[in-house]
N, C-alpha and C positions, 0 to 999 in steps of 0.2 A: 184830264184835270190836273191844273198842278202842283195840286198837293199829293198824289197818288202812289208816289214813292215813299213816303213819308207816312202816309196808313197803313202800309203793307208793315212798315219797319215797328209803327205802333203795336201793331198788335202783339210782338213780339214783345215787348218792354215788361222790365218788372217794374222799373219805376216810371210815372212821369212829371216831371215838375215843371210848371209854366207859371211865367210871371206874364199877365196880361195889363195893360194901362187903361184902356178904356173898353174894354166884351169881356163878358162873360165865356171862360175859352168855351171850345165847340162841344167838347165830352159834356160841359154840363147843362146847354142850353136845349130850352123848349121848342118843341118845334115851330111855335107861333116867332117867339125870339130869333131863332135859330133864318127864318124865311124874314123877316123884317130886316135883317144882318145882311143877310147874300142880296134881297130885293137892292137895296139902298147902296151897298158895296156891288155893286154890276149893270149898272144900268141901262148896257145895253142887249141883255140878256132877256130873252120870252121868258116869258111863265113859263113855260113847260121846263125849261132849262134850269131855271132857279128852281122848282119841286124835283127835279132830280139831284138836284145839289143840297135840297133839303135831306131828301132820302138817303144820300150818300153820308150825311152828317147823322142823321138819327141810328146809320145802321153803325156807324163808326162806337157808336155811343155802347151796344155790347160788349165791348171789353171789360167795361166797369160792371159788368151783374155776370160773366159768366164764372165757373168754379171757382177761380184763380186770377183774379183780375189785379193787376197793375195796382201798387200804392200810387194815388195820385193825390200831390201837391198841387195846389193853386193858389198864389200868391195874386192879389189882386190889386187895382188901385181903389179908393174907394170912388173916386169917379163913375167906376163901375156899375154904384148903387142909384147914381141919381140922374142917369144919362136915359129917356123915358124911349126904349129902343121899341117900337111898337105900339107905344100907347100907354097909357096906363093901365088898363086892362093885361096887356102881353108882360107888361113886367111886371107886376104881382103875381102872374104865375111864374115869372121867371124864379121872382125872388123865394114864393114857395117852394119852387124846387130846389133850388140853393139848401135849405133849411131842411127840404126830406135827405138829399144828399151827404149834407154833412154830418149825419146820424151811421152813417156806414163807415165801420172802420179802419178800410184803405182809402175814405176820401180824406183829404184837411182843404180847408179854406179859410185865409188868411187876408185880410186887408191891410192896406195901409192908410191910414186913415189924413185926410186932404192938410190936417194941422203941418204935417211932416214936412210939406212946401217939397223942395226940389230933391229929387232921391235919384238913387242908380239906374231908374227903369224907366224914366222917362225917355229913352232912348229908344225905345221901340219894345214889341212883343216878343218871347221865346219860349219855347219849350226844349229843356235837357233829357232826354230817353237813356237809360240805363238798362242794359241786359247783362243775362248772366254768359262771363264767357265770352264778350266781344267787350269793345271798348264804348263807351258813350258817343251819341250824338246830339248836335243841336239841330232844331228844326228852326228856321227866321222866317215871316210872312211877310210877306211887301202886298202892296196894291196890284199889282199884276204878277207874282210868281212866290213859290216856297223854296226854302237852299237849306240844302243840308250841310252839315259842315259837321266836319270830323277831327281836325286837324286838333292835335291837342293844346296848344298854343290858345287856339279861338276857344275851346271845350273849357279849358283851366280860366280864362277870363270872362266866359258868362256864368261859371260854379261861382266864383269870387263877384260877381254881382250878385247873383240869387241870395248870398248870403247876405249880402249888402240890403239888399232888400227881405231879406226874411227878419232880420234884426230888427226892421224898424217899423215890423206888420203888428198889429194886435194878437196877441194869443189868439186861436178859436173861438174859447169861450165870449170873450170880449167881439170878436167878430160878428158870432152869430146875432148877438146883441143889436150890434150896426148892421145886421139885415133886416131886425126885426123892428128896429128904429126908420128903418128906410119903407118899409111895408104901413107903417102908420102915417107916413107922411104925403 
């Protein structure tokens, strides 16, 4: 699989911060979500192939409930909220889970809300991994493969987005808000 380098390195992380544009990143999604995502994103993949890539993603999802799990950051677009990944039935439980999630003290979720029009993250998806005692990595997703990149050059100019894009997210509070406005709608 080829993100698999990149799981191994996650579970390691104390922190993770991902700024996503349009998914829900993979830590936080349902498994209904989660199989509607891979189905639609692989199309030339069996069934059997996509429910192991389900399962690879649901198991990935332990790191956020074991003793010590990861501060994770997720900076989102709000496109996020209104893109019906499954149905509508699949994302209202997405978006429930969003809202059990963000009640846990090493999660945050942050949106950027669609008023903001053109921002730093339109560029694509990332996640920054922090450990203690090595240096940071980025993780980048494409349609056919994942890259690591280490180089601190690329590391120092996706930190200097994130923050680009954390500035112009809603607080939480105001987030969870526009989850719970997107659940009525």
């Amino acid at each position: 699989m080829w993100f698999r380098p990149f799981v191994e390195l996650e579970r390691e992380a104390r922190t993770l911060k991902s700024f996503q544009p349009v998914l829900v990143p993979g830590l936080l999604q349902t498994e209904d979500y989660a199989r509607a995502v891979l189905r639609a994103g692989r199309p030339g993949d069996t069934d059997d192939q996509v429910e192991d890539l389900v399962a690879v993603r649901m198991e990935r999802q332990r790191i956020l409930t074991r003793p010590d799990p990861p501060m994770f950051w997720a900076t989102l677009d709000e496109a996020v909220l209104i893109r019906p990944v499954g149905g509508r039935q699949v994302m209202r439980k997405q978006l429930e889970q969003l809202l059990e999630l963000v009640q846990r003290p090493r999660i945050t979720i942050q949106f950027i809300p669609l008023e903001v029009g053109a921002h730093a993250g339109l560029t694509g998806a990332f996640v920054i991994a922090n450990f203690r005692g090595s240096p940071d990595i980025v993780y980048l997703e494409t349609a056919a493969e994942g890259q690591i990149v280490n180089g601190p050059t690329e590391i120092e100019t996706l930190l200097t987005q994130l923050d680009a894009l954390r500035a112009c997210a809603l607080p939480q509070a105001a987030s969870v808000a526009l989850i719970e406005k997107a659940m009525g709608s």
